[in-house]
C-alpha positions in Angstrom: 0.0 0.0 0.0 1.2 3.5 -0.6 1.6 5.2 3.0 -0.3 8.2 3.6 -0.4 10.8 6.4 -4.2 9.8 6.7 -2.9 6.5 7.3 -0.8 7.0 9.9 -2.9 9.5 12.1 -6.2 6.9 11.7 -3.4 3.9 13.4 -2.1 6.7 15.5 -5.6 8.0 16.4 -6.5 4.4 17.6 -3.6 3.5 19.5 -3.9 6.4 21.4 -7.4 5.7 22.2 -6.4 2.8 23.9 -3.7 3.9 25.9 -2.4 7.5 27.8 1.4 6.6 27.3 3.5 8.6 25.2 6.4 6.5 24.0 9.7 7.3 23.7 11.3 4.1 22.7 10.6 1.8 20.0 11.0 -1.7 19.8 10.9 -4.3 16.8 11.3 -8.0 18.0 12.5 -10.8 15.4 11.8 -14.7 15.3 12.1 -16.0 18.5 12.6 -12.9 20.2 9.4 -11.9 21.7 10.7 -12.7 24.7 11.2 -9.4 25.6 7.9 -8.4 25.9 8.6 -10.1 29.4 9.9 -6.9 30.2 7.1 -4.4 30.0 5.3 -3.3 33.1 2.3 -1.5 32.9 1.7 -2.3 29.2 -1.2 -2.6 27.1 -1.5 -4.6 24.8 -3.6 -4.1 21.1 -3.6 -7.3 18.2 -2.1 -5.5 15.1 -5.8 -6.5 13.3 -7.3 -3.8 15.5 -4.9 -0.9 14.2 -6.2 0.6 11.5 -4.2 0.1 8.0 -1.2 -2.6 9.9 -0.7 -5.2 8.3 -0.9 -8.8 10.0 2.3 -11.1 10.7 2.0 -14.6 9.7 5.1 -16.1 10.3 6.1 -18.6 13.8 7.4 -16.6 16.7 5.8 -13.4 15.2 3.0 -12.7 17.4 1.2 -10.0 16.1 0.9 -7.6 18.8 1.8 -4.4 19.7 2.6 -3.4 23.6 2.8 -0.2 25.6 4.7 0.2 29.0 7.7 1.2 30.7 10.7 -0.9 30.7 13.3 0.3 33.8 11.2 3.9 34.1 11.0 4.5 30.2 7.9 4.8 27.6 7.9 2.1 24.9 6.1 0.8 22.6 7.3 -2.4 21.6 6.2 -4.8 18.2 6.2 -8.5 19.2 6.3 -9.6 15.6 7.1 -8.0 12.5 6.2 -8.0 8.9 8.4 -9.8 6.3 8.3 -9.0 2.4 8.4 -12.6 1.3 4.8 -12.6 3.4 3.6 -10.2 0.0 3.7 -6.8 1.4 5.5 -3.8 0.2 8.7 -2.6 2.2 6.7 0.5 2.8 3.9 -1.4 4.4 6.7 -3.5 6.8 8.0 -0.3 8.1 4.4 1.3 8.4 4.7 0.8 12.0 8.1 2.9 12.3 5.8 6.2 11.0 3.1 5.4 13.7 6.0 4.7 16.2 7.5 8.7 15.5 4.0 10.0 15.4 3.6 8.4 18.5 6.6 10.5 20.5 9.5 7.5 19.7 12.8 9.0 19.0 15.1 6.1 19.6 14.6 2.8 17.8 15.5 -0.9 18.7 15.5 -3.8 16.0 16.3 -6.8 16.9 16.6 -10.2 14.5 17.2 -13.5 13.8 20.4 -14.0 11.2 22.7 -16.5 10.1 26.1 -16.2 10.4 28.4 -15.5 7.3 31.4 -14.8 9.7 33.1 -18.2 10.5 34.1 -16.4 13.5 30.8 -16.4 14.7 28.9 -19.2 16.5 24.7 -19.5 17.0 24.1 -17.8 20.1 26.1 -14.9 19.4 24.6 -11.3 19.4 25.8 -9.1 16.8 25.5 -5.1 17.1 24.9 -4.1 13.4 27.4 -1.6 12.5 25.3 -1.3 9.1 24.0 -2.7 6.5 23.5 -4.3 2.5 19.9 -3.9 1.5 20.5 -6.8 -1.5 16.3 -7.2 -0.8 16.0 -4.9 -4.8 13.1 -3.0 -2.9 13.1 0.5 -1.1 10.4 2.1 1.1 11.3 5.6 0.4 10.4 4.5 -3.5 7.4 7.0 -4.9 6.5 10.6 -4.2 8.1 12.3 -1.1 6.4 14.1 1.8 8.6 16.2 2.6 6.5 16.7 5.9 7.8 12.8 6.7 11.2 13.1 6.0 13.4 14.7 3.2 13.9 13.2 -0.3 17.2 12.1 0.1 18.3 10.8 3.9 22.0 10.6 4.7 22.3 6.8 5.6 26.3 7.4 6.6 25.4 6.6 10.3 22.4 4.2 9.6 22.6 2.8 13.3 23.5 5.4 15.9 27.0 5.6 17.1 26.0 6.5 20.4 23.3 4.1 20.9 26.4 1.3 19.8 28.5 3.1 22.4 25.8 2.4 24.8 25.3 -0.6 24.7 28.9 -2.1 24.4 29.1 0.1 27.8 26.2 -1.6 29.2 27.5 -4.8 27.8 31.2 -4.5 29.4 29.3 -3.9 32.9 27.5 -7.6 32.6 31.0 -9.0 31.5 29.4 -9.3 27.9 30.7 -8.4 24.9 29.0 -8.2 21.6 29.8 -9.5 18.0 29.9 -6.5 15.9 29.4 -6.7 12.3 27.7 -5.5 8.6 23.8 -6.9 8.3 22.7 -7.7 4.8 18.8 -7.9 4.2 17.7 -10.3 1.7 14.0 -10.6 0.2 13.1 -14.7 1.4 11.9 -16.6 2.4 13.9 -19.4 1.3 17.2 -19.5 3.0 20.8 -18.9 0.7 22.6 -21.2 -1.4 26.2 -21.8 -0.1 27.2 -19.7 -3.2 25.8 -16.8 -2.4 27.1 -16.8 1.2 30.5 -16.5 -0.3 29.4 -13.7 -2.3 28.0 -12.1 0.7 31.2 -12.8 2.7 33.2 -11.4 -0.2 30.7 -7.9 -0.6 31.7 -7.8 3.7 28.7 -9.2 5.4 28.9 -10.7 8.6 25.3 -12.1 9.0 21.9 -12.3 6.8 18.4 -12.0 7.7 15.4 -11.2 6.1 14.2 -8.0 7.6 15.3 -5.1 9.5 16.4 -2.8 6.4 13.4 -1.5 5.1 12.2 -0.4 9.1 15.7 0.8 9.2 15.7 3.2 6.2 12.4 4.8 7.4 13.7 5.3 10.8 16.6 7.4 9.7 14.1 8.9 6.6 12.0 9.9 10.1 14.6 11.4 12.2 14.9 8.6 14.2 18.0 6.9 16.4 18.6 2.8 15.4 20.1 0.4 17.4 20.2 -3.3 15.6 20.9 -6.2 17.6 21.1 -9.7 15.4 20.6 -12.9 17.1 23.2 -15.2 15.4 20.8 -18.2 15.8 22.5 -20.8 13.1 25.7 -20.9 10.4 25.0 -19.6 7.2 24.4 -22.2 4.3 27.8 -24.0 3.6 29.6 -23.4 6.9 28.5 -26.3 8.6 27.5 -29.6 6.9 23.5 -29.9 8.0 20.6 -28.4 6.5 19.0 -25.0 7.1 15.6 -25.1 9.6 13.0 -22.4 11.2 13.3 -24.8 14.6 16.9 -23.7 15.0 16.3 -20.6 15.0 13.8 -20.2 17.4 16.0 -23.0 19.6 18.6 -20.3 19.6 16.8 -17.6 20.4 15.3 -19.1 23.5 19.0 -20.4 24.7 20.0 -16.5 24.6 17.1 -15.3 26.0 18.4 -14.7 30.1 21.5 -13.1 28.7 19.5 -11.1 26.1 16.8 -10.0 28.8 20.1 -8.8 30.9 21.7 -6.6 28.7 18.3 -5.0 27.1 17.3 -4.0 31.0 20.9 -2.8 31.1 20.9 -0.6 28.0 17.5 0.7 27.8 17.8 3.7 30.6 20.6 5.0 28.7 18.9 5.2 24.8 
């Protein structure tokens, strides 16, 4: 669908008649990581069907709801499930929620995701801080007309994910005796998951892991004004590195073995976005 202003007040109108909290913080959860909605007090809770003009997820460990608390004294409104492009929409229609989110007050951004490893130094269970990205998905949500009153025509994309927040987190990391992967995240369209050939053309163009989402919500963010931090879940090898087959069930394995260290360092980081 081609996003509108009228679109996002009428999901903006609605969320706020259901809730009196301002956010300040967003949150975007990936496969397996909806864990984190453990961490909202106070929240209320609305199905993504019930927001006018959202889309609906349809993928396992993609929930479908939308939550708004505090987590550790700070507003946020946090997406437990995303969209995907390979589920048929538009990348302007996965980061729809991103323009409700800075409507809503949000000025900082976490995305979080599920991505195989193309580094060999890497192991599943890792958490990468994405240091920037490849959008190899051949789709762009800032394609079309320009309201300028959204964001301008051509966004700088130099420091796609926020220095600072990086800097905050590997602070808030060090303190838990933690330290994060670091690395380049290249979004690919899906759903099927890459051949072993094109993992060593990834590796070669300098990406560290691959997912399937995350840039188009991404580009909008910074298109909005808004601070990103991206966190991938390293929850399996690439295709090729190790000699076993590619599976959804790994992924979300993975994602639950990393969940009391991921809880940890989110609490730790939050206060300081």
């Amino acid at each position: 669908m081609a996003v509108t202003q009228d679109h996002i007040q009428e999901a903006v109108a609605y969320i706020k008649d259901q809730c009196t909290v301002a956010p300040e913080i967003g949150l975007i959860l990936g496969s397996g990581l909806g864990i984190l909605a453990d961490l909202i007090t106070d929240e209320v809770v609305i199905p993504y069907n019930d927001i006018p003009h959202f889309p609906v997820s349809t993928v396992e460990g993609h929930e479908g709801e939308l939550l708004i608390g505090m987590i550790e004294g700070r507003r946020v409104v946090m997406m437990k499930g995303r969209f995907h492009m390979y589920e048929g929409y538009g990348p302007e229609t996965t980061a729809f929620p991103v323009r409700v989110m800075k409507e809503l007050g949000v000025n900082s951004l976490l995305v979080t995701n599920a991505a195989g490893g193309v580094n060999t130094d890497f192991t599943p269970g890792d958490l990468m801080l994405i240091t920037d990205h490849l959008n190899l998905t051949g789709r762009n949500p800032l394609t079309g007309p320009n309201d300028n009153a959204l964001g301008v025509r051509f966004p700088d994309m130099s420091t796609a994910y926020s220095p600072r927040l990086i800097a905050v987190a590997k602070e808030a990391a060090a303190a838990h005796n933690f330290e994060f992967k670091e690395g380049v995240y290249a979004g690919l369209l899906g759903p099927n998951y890459e051949t072993p050939a094109e993992i060593v053309m990834l590796r070669r163009q300098g990406a560290d892991a691959v997912g399937m989402s995350t840039v188009s919500e991404t580009i909008v963010a910074r298109h909005a004004g808004i601070e990103v931090l991206g966190i991938s879940c390293i929850t399996n090898m690439a295709a090729g590195i190790l000699e076993q087959p590619l599976n959804h069930a790994e992924v979300m394995e993975t994602a639950e073995r990393v969940r009391e260290q991921f809880l940890k360092l989110v609490l730790a980081f939050i206060p300081k976005m």
